[in-house]
C-alpha positions in Angstrom: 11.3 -41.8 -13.5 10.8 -42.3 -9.9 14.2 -41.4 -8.6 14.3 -38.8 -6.1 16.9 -35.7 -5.5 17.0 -33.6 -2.5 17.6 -29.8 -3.5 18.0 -27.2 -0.8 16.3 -29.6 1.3 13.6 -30.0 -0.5 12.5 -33.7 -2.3 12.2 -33.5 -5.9 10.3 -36.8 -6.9 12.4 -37.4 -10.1 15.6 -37.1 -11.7 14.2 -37.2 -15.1 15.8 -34.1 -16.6 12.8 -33.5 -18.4 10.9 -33.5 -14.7 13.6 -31.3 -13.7 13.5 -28.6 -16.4 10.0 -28.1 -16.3 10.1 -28.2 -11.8 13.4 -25.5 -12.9 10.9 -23.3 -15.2 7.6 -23.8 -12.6 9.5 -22.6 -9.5 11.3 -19.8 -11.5 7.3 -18.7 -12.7 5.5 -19.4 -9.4 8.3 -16.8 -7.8 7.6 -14.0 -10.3 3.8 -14.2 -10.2 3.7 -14.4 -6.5 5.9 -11.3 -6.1 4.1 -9.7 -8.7 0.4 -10.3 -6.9 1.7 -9.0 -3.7 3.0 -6.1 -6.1 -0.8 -5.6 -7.3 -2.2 -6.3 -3.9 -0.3 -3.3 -2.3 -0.6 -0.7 -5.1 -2.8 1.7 -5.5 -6.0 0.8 -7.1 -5.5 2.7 -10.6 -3.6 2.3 -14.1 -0.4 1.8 -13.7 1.9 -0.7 -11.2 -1.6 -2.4 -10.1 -2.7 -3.1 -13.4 0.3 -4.0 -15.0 1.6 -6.1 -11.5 -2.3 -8.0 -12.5 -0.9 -8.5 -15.8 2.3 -10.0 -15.1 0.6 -12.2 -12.2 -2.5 -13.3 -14.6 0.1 -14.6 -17.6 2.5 -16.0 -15.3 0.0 -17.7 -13.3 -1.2 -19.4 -16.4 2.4 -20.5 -17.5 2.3 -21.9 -13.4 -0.2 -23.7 -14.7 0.9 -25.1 -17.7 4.0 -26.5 -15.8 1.9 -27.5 -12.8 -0.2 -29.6 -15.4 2.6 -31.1 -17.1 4.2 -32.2 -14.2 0.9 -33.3 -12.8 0.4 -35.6 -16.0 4.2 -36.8 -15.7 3.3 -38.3 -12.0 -0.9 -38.5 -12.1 -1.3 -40.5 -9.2 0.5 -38.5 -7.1 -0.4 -34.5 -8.4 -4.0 -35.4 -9.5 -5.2 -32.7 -6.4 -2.3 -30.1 -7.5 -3.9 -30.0 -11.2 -7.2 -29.3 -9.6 -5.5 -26.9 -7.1 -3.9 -25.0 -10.7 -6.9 -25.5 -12.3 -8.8 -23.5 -9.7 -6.3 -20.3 -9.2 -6.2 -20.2 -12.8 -10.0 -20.0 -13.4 -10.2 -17.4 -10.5 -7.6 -15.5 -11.9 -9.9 -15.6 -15.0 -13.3 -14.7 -14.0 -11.5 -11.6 -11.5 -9.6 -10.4 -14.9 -13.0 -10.5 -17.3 -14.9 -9.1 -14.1 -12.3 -5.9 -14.8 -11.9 -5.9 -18.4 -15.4 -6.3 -19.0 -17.1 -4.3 -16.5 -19.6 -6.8 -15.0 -22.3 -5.4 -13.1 -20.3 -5.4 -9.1 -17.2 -6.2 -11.2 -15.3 -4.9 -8.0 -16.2 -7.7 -5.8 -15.6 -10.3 -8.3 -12.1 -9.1 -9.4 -10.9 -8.7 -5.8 -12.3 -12.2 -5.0 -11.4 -13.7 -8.0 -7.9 -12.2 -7.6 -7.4 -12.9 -4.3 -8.7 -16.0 -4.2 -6.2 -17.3 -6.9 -3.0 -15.8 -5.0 -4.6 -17.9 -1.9 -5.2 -21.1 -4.2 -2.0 -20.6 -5.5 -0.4 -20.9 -1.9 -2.5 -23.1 -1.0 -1.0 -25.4 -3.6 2.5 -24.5 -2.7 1.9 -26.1 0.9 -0.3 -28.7 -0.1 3.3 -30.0 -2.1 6.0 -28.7 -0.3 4.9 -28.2 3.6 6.0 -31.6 4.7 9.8 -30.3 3.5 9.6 -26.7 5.4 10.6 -25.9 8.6 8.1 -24.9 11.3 5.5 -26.1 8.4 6.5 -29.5 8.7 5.2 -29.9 12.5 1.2 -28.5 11.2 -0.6 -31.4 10.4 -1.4 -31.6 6.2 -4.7 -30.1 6.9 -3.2 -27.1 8.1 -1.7 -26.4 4.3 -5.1 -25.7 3.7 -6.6 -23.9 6.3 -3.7 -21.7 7.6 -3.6 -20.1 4.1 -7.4 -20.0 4.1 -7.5 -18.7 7.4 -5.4 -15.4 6.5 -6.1 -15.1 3.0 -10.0 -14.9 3.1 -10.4 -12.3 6.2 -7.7 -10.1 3.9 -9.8 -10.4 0.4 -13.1 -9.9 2.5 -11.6 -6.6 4.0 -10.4 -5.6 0.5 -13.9 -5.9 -0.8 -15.3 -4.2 1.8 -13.2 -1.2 1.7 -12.9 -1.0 -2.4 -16.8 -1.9 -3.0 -19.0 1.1 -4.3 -21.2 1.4 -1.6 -17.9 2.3 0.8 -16.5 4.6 -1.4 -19.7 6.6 -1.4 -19.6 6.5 2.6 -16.2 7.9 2.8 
């Protein structure tokens, strides 16, 4: 299972065709739920395209997931930090979704952090396994996946809270 192929200039560790459909139905996923968080991001905080963008990143995040552990399992000693990094968005996604649908006491906080966090764990894991293969990525060092995303993301979700907590909205 260990022989490489080189798509679009990218390194796909196998050419088992199992490996390959599952990498096929991962990427194809990954592309729809991050589209469809910067969709919910940029909406208006209300029913319609926010909640339903939410929706469609929550359930594709967990099918991003699914594939991410499966392949993770396929080549353990090599993704055993990208099914933690899954792991992670997907329980953030979680706990920012029940904050919402549940109304927790300052559910606003936690569904923007949990939210955003996830979309920023979710990149984070992107780099983590394909920087070394992109252009102008592949010059940071591999602790740079980690901290350039981190460096953007979290000033962003912060803001966010700020402006859609309570207390703010009373202010203005």
């Amino acid at each position: 299972m260990d022989n490489p192929i080189v798509v679009a200039g990218i390194i796909i560790p196998s050419d088992d065709r199992l490996f390959l459909s599952i990498v096929g139905l991962h990427v194809s996923v990954a592309m729809i739920c991050v589209a469809a968080g910067l969709v919910a991001m940029l909406s208006e905080k209300r029913a319609g395209r926010h909640a339903t963008a939410g929706a469609v990143y929550y359930w594709f995040l967990l099918t991003v997931f699914v594939s991410a552990s499966a392949l993770s399992f396929m080549r353990w000693e090599h993704n055993q930090i990208l099914f933690a990094l899954g792991l992670l968005a997907f329980t953030l996604a979680t706990i920012g979704r029940a904050a919402r649908r549940r109304l927790w006491p300052l559910w606003v906080p936690v569904h923007i952090g949990g939210m955003g966090s996830s979309y920023i764990v979710l990149l984070i894991a992107f780099y983590v396994d394909n920087g070394k293969n992109l252009p102008l990525w592949r010059d940071f060092p591999a602790c740079g996946y980690w901290l350039i995303p981190l460096a953007i993301g979290l000033p962003i979700v912060i803001w966010a809270i700020i402006r859609h907590s309570p207390v703010h909205q009373t202010a203005v």
